[in-house]
C-alpha positions as CSV (number, residue, x, y, z in Angstrom):
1,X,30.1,-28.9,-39.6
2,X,27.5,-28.0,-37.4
3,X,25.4,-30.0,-35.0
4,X,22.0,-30.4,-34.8
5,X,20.5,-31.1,-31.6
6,X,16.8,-31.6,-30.8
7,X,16.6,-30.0,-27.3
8,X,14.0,-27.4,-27.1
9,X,15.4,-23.5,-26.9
10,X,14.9,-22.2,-23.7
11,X,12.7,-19.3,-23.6
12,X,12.7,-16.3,-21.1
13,X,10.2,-16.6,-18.5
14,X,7.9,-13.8,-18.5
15,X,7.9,-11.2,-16.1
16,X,4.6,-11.1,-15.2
17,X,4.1,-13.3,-12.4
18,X,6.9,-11.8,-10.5
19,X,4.8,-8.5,-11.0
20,X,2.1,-9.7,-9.8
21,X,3.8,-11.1,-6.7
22,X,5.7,-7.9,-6.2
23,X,2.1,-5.9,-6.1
24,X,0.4,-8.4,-3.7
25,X,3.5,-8.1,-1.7
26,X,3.5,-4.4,-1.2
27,X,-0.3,-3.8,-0.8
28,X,-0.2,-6.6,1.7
29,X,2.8,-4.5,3.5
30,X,0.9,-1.3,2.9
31,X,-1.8,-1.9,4.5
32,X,-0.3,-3.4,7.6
33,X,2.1,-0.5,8.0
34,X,-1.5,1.6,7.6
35,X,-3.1,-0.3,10.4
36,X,-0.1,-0.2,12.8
37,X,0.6,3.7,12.6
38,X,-1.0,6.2,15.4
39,X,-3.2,8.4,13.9
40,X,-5.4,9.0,16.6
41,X,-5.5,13.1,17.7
42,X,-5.1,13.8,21.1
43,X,-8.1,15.8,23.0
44,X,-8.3,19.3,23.5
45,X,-11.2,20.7,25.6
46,X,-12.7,23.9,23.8
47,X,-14.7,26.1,25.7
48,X,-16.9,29.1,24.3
49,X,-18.3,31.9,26.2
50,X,-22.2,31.8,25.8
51,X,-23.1,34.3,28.9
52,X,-22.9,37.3,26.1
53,X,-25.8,36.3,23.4
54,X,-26.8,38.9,21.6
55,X,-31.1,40.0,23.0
56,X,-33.0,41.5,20.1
């Protein structure tokens, strides 16, 4: 014989918060990772000879 009970049947929570968590989390990370790396370019001096212009 079987039993009946009357307790609801668990359903499987969806994934989609937990997605949605996940994304916030990594673009969060992302971009303060981004902020905190050195991307500056050091400075070169460039010269260029101007004493030979072309007279026409």
């Amino acid at each position: 014989m079987r039993r009946t009970t009357f307790a609801p049947t668990r359903r499987r929570r969806s994934p989609l918060p937990f997605l949605l968590l996940l994304v916030l989390v990594l673009l969060i990370g992302g971009a303060i990772w981004l902020s905190t790396v050195d991307t500056e370019v050091p400075q070169s001096r460039i010269e260029q000879d101007v004493t030979n212009e072309i007279q026409g």
